[in-house]
N, C-alpha and C positions, 0 to 999 in steps of 0.2 A: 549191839555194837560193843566190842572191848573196850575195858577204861586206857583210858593213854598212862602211858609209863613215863614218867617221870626221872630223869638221869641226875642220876646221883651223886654229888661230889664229894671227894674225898677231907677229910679234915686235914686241918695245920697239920695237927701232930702226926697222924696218918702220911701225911707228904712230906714231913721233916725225918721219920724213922726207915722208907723209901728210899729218903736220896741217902741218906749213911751206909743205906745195904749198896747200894748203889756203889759209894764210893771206896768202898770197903773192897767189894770182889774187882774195882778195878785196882788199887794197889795190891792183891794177890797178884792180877795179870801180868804186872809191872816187868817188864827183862825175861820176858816169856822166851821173846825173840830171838835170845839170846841162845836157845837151845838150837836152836838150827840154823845160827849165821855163827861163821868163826871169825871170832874176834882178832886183829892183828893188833900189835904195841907199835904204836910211831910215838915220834916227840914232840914234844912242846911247839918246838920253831916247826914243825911242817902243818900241824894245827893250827899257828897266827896265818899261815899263809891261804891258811885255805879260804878267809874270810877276809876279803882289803879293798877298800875301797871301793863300794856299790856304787857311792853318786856317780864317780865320772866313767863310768857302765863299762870300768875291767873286770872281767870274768875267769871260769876256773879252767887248771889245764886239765885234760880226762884222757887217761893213756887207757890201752887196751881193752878198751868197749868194741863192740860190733856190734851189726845188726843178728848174728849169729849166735851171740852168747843171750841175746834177749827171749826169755820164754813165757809163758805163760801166768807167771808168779803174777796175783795183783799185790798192791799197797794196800794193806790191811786197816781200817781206822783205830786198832789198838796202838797203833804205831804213835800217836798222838793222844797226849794225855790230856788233862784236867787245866795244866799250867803253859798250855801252846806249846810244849818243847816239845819238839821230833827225836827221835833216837833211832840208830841203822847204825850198827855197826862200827867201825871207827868215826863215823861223821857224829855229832851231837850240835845241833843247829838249834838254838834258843830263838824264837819271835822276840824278843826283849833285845837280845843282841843283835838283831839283825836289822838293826835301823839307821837312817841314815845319819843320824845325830851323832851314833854310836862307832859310825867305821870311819878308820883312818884313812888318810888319803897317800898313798904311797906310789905314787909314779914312776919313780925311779928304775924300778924293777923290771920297768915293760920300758921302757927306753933304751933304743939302742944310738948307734950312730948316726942313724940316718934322722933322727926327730926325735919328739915326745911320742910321736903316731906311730910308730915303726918298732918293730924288734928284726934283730938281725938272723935271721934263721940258720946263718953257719954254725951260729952258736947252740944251737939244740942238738945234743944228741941223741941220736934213734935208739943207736943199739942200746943203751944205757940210760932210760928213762929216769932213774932216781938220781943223775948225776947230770950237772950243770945245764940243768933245763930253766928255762926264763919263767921265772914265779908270778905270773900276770894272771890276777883274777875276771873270769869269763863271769861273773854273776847274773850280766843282764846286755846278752848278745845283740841288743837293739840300739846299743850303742856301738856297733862296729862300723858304724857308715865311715868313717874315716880312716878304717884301717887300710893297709894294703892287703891283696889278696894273699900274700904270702905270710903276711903275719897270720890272718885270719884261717888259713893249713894247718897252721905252726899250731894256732891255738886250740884247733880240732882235735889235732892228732898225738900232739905233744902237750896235752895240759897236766894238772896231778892227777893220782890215779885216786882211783874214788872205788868205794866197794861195790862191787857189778849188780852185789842181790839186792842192795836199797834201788838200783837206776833201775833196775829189772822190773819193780814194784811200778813209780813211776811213768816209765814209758807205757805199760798197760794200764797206769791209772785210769780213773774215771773222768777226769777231770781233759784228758789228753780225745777219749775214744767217745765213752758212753754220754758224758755228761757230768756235773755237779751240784747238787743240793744241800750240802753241807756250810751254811751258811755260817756258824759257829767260828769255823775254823780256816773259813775263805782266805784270811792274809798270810796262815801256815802255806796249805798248800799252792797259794800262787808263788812264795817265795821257793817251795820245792819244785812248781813247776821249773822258776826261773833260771834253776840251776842243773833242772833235767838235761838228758844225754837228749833226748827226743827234741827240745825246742833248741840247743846247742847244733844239731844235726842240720835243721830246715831252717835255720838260721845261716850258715854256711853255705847250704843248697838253695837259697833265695839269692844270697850276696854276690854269688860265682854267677847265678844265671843273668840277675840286674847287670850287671859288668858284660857277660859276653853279647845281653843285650845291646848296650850302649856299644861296641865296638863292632857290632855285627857280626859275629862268631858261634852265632848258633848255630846247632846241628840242620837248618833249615834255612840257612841263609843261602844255600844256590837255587833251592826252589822259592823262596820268595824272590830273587835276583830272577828267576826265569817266569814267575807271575807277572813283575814290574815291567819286564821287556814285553811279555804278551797285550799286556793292558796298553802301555804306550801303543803297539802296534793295531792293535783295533780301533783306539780311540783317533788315529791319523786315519784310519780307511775311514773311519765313522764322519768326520771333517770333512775327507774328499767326498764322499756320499752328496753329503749335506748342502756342498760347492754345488755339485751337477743339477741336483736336483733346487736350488739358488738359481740357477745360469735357467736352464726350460721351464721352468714358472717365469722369469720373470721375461722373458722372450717368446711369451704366449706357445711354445712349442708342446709338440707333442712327445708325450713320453715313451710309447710302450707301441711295439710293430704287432706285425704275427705271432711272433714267434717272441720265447720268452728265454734265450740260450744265449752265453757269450757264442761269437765267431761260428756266428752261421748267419745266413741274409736274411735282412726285414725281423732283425731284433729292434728294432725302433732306435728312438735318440738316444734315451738314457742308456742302453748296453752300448750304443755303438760311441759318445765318449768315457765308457770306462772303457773298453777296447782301446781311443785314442789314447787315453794314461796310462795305460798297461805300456806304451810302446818309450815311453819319457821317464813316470815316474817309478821309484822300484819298490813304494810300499804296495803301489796299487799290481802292479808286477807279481810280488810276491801273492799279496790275496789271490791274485788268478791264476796262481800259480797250485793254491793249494787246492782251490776248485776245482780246477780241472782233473789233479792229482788226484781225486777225493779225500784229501786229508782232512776236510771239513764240508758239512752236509750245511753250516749257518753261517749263506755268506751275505745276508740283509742287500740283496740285489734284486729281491720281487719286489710285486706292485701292491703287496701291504705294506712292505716298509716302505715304499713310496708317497703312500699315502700316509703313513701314518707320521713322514718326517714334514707333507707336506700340512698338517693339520696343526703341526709343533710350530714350523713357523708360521702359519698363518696366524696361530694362538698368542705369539707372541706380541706378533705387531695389533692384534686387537686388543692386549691388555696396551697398549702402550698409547693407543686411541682411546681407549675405554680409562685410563688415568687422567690425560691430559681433558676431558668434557666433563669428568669429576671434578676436577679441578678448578675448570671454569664454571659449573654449575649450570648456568642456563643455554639450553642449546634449542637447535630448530629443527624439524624434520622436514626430508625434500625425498620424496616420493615420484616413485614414475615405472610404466610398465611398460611391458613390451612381449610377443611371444617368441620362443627358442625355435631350433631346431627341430625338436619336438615337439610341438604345438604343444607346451605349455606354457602357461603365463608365467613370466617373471620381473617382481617387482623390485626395483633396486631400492636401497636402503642406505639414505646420503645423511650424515648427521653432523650441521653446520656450528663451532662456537668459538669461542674467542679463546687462544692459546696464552696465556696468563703466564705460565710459566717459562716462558721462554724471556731472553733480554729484555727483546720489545714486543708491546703485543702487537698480535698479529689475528687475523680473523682466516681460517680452515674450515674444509670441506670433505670431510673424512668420511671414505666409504666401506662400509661394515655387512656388507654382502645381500645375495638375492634370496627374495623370500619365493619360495613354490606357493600360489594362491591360486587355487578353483572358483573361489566365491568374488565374482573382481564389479559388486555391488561394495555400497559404501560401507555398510556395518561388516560387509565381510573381508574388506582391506583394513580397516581399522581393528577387525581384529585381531590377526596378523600381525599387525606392527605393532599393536599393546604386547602382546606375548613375547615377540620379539624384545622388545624395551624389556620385559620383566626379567629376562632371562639372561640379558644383558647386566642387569642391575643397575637399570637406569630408573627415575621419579619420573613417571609422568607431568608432575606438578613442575617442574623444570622445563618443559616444553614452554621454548619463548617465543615459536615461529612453527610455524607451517610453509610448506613451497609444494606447488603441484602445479601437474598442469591446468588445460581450462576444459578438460571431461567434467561429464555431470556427475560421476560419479566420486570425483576427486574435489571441485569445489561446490558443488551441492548445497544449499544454503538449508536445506532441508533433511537430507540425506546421507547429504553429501560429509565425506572422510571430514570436511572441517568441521563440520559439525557435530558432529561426535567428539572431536579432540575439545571442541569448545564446552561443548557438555559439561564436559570432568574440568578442563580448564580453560577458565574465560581469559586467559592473557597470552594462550596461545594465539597469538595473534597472524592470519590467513593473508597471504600475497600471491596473488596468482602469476605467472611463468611470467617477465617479460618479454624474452624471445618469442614464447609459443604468442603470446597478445600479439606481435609486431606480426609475424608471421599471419596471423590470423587477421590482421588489419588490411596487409596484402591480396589476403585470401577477397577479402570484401567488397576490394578496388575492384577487383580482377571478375569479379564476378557479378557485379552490380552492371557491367556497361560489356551491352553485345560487340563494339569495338572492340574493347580491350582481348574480350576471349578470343575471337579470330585473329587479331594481331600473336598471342600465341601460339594458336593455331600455326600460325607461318612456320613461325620458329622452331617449332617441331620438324612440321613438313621438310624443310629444308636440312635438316640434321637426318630422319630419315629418309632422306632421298641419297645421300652420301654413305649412312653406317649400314644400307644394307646391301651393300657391296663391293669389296676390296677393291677392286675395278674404278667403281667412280671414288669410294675414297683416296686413291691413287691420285686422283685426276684433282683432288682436293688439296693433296697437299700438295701438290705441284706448284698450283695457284696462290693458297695459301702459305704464308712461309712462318708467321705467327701464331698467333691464337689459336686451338682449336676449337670446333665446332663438340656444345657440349647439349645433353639433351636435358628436358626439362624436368624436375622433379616435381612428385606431385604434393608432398608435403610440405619440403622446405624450399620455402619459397626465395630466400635469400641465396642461395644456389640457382634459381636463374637469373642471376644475375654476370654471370658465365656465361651466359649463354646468349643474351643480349650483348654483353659486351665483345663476344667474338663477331656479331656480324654489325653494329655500330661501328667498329673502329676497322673491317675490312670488308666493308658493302661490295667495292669493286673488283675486289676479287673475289668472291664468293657467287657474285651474278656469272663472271668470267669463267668460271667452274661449270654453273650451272648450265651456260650457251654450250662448253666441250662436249657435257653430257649428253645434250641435246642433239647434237651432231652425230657424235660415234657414238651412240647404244643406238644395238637392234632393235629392244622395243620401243614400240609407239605407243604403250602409256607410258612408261619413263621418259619415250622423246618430248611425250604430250605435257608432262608434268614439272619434268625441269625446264621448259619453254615455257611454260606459263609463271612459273615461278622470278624466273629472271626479268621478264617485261612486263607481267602484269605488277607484282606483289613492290618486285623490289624496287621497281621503276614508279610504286602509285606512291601522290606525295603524302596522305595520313600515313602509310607505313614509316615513310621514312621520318617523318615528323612524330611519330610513335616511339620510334627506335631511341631518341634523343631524350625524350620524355621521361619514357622508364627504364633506360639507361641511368639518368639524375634520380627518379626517384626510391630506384633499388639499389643501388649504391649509396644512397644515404641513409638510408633504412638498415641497409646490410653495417655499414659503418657502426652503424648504434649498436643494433645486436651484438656484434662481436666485442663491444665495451662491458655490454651485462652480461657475458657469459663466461667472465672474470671467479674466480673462488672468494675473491678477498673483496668483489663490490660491495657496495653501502646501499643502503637506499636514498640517502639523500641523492647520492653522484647519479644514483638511476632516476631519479623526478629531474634533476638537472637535463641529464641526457635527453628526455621525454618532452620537456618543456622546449627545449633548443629545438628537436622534432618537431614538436607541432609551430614552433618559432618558422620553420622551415619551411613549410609546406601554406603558410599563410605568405610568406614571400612569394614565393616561387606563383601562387597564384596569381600575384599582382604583376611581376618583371618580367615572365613568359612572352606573352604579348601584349602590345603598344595598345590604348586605349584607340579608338577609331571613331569618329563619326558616325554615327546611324542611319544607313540611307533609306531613306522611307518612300514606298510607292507612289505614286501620283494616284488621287480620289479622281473616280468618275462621279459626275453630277447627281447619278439617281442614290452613292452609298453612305452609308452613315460613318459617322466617326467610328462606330466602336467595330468594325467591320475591318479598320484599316489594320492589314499587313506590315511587318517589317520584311524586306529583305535584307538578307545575312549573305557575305560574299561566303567563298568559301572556307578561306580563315576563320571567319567569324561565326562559321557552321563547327567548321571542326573545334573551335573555341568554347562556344558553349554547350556544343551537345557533347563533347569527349573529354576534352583537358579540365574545364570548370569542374566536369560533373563527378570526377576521380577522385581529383584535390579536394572538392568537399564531403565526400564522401571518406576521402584518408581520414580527415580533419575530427568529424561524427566520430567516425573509429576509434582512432587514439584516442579523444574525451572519455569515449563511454567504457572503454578496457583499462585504461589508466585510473579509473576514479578511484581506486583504494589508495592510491600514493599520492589522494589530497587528504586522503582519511587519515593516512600516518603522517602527512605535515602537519596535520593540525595537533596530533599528539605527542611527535620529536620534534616539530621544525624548529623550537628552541632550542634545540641543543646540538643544531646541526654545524655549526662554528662557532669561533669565540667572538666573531664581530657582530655575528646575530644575536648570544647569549648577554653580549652588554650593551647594545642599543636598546633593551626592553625598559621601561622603570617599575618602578616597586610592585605596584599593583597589576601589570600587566603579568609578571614575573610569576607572583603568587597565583594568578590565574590558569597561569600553564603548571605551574608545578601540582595543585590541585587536584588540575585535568591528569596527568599522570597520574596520581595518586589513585585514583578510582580506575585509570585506566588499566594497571597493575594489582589490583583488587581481586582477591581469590576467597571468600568464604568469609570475608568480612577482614579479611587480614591484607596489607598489601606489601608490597618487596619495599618500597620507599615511603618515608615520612616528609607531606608536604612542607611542613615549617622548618623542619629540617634540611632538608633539600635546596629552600629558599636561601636559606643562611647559609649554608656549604654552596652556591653558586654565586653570590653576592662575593663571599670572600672570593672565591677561585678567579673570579675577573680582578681582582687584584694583585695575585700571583701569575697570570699567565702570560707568557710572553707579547708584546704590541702585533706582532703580524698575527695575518688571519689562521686560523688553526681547524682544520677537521677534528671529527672525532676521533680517530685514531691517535691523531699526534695528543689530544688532550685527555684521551684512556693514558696514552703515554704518562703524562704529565703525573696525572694523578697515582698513578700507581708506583711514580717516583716518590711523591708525599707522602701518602699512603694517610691521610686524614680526613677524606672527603670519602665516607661510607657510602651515603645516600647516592650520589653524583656517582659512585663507583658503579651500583647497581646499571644506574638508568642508562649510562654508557655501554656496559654490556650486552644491556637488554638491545639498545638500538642498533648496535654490530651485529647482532647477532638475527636479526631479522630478514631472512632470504632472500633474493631479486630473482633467480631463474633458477631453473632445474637443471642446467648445464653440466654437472658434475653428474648428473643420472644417467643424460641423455650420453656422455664419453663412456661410462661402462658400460653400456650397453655395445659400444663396438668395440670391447674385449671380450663381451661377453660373444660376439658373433666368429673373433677369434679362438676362443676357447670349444664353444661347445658347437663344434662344425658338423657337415654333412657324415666326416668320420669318426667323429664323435661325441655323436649325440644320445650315446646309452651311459654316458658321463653322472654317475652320482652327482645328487646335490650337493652332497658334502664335498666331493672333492673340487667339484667348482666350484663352491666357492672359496674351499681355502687359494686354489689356484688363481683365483682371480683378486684375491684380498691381495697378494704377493706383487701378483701385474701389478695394481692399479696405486697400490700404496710400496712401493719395493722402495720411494726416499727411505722408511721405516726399519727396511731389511737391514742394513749393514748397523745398526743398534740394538740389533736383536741379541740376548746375551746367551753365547752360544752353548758356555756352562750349566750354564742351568735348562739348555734344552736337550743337552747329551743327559745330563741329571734325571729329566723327565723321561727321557725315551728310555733309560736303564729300569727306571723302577716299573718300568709295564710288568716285569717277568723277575725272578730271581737270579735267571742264567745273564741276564745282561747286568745284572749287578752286580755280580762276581768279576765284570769286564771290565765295566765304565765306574761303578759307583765309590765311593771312598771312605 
């Protein structure tokens, strides 16, 4: 391996006899320059002028420069010596003199009549540059913002004249083109920059273009005038677009026919009102004008841009739902399925919580679309809706309710969707449908007592003996002048109650019906059946005493339902509702019929007591073997479906008014807020602190007004105070706790609008942006429409050059 070489430095004296040779052949070079620039003689006063006043950034005047006389010459760095002085020809510019300490300030000169700003340009003469031209120094052209543009000519074209072969140097400098690394002598040459023809030039051509900028007088100002006309005009068709396709979303309509052309038949809704606007308004006019013209092949009237304007709004009103449950924090989920059109499952997707941000709070039912689900077992609905929530960017841990119906796969105690949400979180707290419970309470009556089924048997009977033939329904309403005869459903049971109540309130004309039919139809099983109908059924007295029956008791039944199928109900107001119910039906058992004496058989000699008979007239037959045995069987019912809304009194009922929350005392108090406390308990951690809690509701009965108060009006309260944290919590958690699935169970008959027999090849996606629009359109007219024209430009670069800004 070679030895390393060691770099050698030179000595003192070695590097002090260097720089003398050094500085020795540069005073040789000295006026080198002089051999090939000719020198001209000026005087004294046209030398002071050439240098005046730097600070207040007057510059010099430069006659007869072009861009034509400039060649190739660079600036040589001989040109600057040892001591910073530059030398070129008549100029001799000292760095020592050239400061700002050092220049005088001489205004006068550049002043004309009009200002200090101003020079009068009459007064320059052209032909005669060395004679009565205005001696205003240009040194540092970045000072011109306040000139006028005529002074700022004046000063280009008419300043002193300056020797061409130093500007020559310059303009090709380094410092201008290539670059500079001359660090030594950076404050020379930026001061010869500053007074270069080159930056004096783009100085002038920057000033002129700012100005015709601000006045709009560029060479491009009718094609930017004829861009601004094009953009407006797209961005109004874009508007109307947006309208139509506003108007059939939110009118469940169909968009799109056979045919996919203006002005030919069974182009659907949406061609056939841009046709109507073609005919009124003349933006939309002109668009089809150019269509048809072919002067434009992109006229955003397919069924991508349809979808894809209808996915913009649909987007928007879901961030606007997906803020306001941020907002609130604790929400609930209300679940429910159904199958489409095409026998696939679809589960609607309801997400219940208290609107916080609005004046007053208010408690909403916000629906956020249908899930496609195959697996409609319970880990395979929940998992569906996990994904969904995730993707949402919703916490599961904020789940403060569940709502389903009463399938086993939905409250499942085992399996079942609650339990799985309970799994991950214990304060998701499960209430099964009250509608579908009442419903199902019905279901119970109805089917526990072979009376009751044949009683609607009838009811059938006699609706189909009329709907299956225009003929005797003719003959129906003849008779009939009210109510019509309505048929019985098998699910919702609160819906026959129509149907009862057309033939309770027109029995006799309904028999009357039935006798015509009887008479004039040829056939003899219709003769045979509306005959029998009329004198056996409607003439036997349990019928009619039936009729009365569950006429009161589906009408009270139906009453309640349609209180819990409210958006904004409580659960308190639904155990109220419940309790009054079974208040009812515990009457109604007693005031029906009269108590009676018990007529008891007469004993013959040879029988024993326990042998002995009652007889039962037949009131007292139809009494306890049908009306008794319904009513307690209602009674069973409601107890045993209702039993979770003893399970949340005992966990809210304190805090379900303000006359219940201050009749409690100390310890009674501490014992519910406690029970809260664990009951809201997730992983050791809970949403409210018991002693806390205690003391923020102690006080709160002393600020709340003396009349009795809900929770609502007392969320109200508190949220006017805004110092009752704990109490804030528990109020929301208990608003926010579901009573029916009622908002699932309505989109689904949008959904039976939307995705019909013609079309049912309808993407997911776009039903459900179409159906978010239906069912939530309050949200549409807040939708901001800038920022959706914004988003639909930035899909592509050609719409951004339209719409974008």
């Amino acid at each position: 391996m070679p030895p390393k070489t060691l770099r050698k430095q030179d000595s003192g004296s070695k590097k002090h006899l260097k720089k003398q040779r050094t500085e020795e052949s540069n005073k040789r070079q000295y006026g080198s320059m002089h051999k090939f620039v000719q020198i001209e003689p000026q005087d004294a006063s046209d030398n002071q002028d050439l240098i005046d006043d730097n600070v207040d950034g007057d510059n010099m005047n430069v006659d007869g420069i072009s861009d034509d006389n400039v060649d190739d010459v660079e600036l040589n760095d001989t040109n600057v010596d040892d001591t910073g002085g530059v030398h070129s020809g008549d100029v001799s510019v000292d760095s020592d003199d050239i400061d700002d300490t050092n220049i005088e300030t001489n205004t006068e000169s550049t002043r004309g009549d009009n200002g200090p700003d101003e020079i009068n340009a009459d007064n320059v003469n052209v032909d005669n540059p060395n004679a009565n031209v205005p001696r205003v120094n240009i040194f540092d052209p970045r000072k011109w913002d306040g000139l006028s543009s005529d002074m700022i000519k004046a000063l280009v074209e008419e300043g002193p004249k300056r020797d061409n072969s130093f500007y020559k140097g310059v303009a090709k400098g380094s410092l201008v083109n290539e670059g500079f690394s001359d660090w030594a002598h950076l404050s020379t040459r930026l001061k010869e920059h500053e007074v270069g023809l080159e930056l004096i030039t783009n100085m002038a051509t920057w000033f002129d273009m700012r100005s015709r900028l601000k006045k709009n007088e560029t060479i491009d100002t009718l094609v930017h005038e004829q861009f601004e006309k094009e953009r407006d005009h797209w961005m109004k068709v874009l508007l109307r677009i947006i309208s139509v396709v506003k108007f059939l979303a939110k009118h469940n309509l169909a968009f799109r026919g056979t045919n996919e052309k203006l002005h030919v038949d069974n182009n659907g809704n949406f061609l056939g009102l841009i046709e109507m606007l073609e005919e009124f308004d003349p933006i939309i006019k002109e668009h089809v004008r150019r269509i048809t013209s072919d002067e434009i092949h992109v006229h955003y009237l397919g069924h991508t841009i349809q979808n894809e304007l209808i996915q913009l709004l649909a987007r928007g009103i879901r961030s606007q739902i997906i803020q306001k449950i941020k907002q609130a924090k604790y929400f609930s989920v209300i679940l429910d399925c159904t199958p489409d059109t095409s026998h696939q499952e679809q589960m609607s997707l309801i997400l219940r919580y208290v609107n916080v941000a609005s004046t007053c709070v208010t408690v909403e039912e916000s629906f956020l679309g249908f899930l496609n689900v195959d697996d409609t077992t319970g880990q395979g609905l929940f998992d569906v809706t996990h994904d969904e929530l995730k993707s949402l960017d919703l916490d599961i841990d904020d789940v403060g309710g569940q709502g389903y119906d009463n399938g086993s796969n939905m409250k499942g105690k085992h399996r079942g969707v609650q339990k799985k949400f309970l799994d991950i979180n214990p304060r998701a707290f499960y209430t099964p449908c009250g509608c579908h419970s009442l419903n199902l309470t019905l279901c119970d009556i109805a089917s526990s007592c072979g009376k009751a089924m044949d009683f609607f048997g009838v009811i059938q009977r006699i609706y189909t003996m009329f709907a299956n033939s225009s003929k005797r329904w003719k003959i129906l309403k003849n008779n009939v002048k009210g109510l019509t005869l309505k048929s019985l459903s098998i699910t919702r049971w609160e819906s026959r109650v129509e149907s009862v109540k057309a033939i309770r309130f027109q029995l006799l004309e309904i028999r009357e019906a039935l006798l015509q039919v009887a008479e004039n139809d040829n056939d003899s099983k219709i003769k045979s059946e509306s005959k029998s109908l009329a004198t056996n059924e409607l003439g036997d007295f349990e019928f009619l005493v039936s009729t009365v029956i569950w006429f009161d008791i589906l009408s009270t039944v139906n009453l309640v339902s349609k209180k819990l199928q409210s958006d904004d109900m409580l659960i308190d107001v639904a155990i109220k509702e419940v309790e009054g119910l079974i208040s009812f039906f515990e009457e109604f058992r007693e005031t029906v019929f009269r108590q009676k004496r018990v007529i008891r058989r007469k004993r013959q000699c040879d029988e024993n007591s326990v042998d002995q008979d009652t007889s039962y007239s037949v009131e007292e037959s139809f009494k306890v073997e049908y009306f008794l045995y319904i009513v307690d069987r209602a009674l069973v019912s409601l107890r045993t479906r209702f039993e979770q809304y003893k399970e949340y009194e005992k966990v809210f009922g304190f805090l379900f008014t303000s006359g219940k929350l201050n009749s409690f005392d100390d310890n009674t108090l501490k014992s519910h807020c406690a029970h809260l406390e664990v009951a809201l308990k997730n992983n050791e951690q809970s949403d409210v602190d018991a002693k806390d809690l205690f003391v923020e509701l102690r006080l709160l009965n002393k600020y709340l007004p003396k009349e009795n108060l809900g929770p609502s009006d007392i969320l109200n309260f508190l949220k006017e105070q805004n110092d009752f944290p704990n109490a804030m919590i528990a109020y929301r958690v208990l608003l926010t706790i579901p009573v029916t699935v009622a908002s699932a169970e309505r989109s689904f008959s949008k959904l039976k609008l939307l995705k019909s027999y013609l079309r049912s090849t309808m993407s997911q996606e776009r039903l459900n942006g179409l159906a978010l629009i239906a069912i939530e359109n309050g949200l549409l007219e807040s939708v901001d429409y800038e920022a959706l024209i914004n988003n639909f430009a930035s899909k592509n670069a050609r719409r951004s050059a339209f719409f974008g800004k």
